[in-house]
C-alpha positions in Angstrom: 6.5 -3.0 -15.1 5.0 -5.4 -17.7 1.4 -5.6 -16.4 1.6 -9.5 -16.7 -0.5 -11.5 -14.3 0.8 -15.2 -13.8 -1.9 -17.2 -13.8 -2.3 -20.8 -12.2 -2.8 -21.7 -16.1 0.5 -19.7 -17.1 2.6 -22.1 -14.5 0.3 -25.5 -15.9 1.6 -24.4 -19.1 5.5 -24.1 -17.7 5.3 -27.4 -15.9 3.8 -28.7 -19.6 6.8 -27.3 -21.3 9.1 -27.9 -19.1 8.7 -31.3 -17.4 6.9 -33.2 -19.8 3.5 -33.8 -18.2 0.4 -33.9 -20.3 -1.0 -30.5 -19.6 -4.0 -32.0 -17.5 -1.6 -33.6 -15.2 0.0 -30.5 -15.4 -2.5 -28.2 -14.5 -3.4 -31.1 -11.7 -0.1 -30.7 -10.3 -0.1 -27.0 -10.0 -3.5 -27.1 -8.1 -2.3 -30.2 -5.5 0.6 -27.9 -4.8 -1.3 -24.7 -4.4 -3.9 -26.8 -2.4 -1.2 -28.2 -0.4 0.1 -24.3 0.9 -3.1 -23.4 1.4 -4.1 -26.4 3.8 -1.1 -25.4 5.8 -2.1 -21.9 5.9 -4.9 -22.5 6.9 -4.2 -25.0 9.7 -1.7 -22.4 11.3 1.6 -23.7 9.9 4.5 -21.8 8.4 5.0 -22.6 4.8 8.7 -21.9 3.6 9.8 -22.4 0.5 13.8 -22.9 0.2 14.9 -19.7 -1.9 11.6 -18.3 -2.7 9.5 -17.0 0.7 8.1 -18.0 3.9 4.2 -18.0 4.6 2.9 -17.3 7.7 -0.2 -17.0 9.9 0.1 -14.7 12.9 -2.3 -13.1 15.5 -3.3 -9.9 15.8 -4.7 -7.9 19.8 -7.9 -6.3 19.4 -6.4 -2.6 19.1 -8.2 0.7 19.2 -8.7 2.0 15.5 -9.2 6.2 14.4 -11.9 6.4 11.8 -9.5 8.9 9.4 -12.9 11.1 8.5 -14.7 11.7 11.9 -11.7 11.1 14.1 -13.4 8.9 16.2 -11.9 5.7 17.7 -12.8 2.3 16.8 -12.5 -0.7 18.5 -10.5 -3.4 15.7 -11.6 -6.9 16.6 -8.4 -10.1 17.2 -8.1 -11.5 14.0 -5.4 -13.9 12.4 -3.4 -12.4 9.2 -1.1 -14.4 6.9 2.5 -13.1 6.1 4.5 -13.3 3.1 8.6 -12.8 3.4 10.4 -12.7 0.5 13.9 -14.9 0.7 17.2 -12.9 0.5 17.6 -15.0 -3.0 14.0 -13.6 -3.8 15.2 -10.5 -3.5 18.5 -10.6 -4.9 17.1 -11.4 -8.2 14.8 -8.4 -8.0 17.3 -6.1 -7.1 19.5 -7.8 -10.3 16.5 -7.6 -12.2 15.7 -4.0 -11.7 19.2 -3.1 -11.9 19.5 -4.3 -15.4 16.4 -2.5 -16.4 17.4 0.9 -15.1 21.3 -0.1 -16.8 19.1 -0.6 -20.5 16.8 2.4 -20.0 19.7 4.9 -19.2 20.4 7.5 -21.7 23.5 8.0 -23.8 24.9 11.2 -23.0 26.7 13.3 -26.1 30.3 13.4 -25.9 31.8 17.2 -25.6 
């Protein structure tokens, strides 16, 4: 792992480079588009995006909780969670990715 955050500025700056936007239109586009899932969310609908994931809000029965120190059960109130499923594609491309790595990283074994 790299460590690397993406940042809503990070994607601003590839929508700069890449389409050709001024990079306050840029960054304006980024946040319309984030703004735009999160609305949905929000408002209970799924969000899929073709090849990437598919966002959605579900809800959750009150259930009976075990606090893990005393033991004792909890009552956990209804609430509504959002989901995130990764596409097959998604996933592919991490498999490939991580595949690759592991392929670089392996050592070269001495020839008897």
């Amino acid at each position: 792992m790299t460590g690397k955050t993406v940042t809503r500025a990070d994607l601003a700056e590839s929508v700069f480079r890449k389409v050709g936007l001024s990079r306050t239109e840029s960054a304006e586009l980024v946040e319309t588009v984030i703004d735009e899932i999160c609305h949905a969310i929000v408002r209970g609908e799924t969000v899929k995006l073709s090849s990437f994931a598919t966002f959605q809000v579900r809800n959750k029965k009150e259930r009976i909780g075990r606090n893990p120190k005393t033991g004792e059960e909890v009552p956990i109130s209804p609430r509504r969670v959002m989901t995130f499923k990764a596409s097959n594609v998604l996933k592919q491309r991490v498999l490939k990715s991580h595949l690759s790595r592991k392929a670089k990283k392996k050592p070269v074994s001495p020839e008897a």
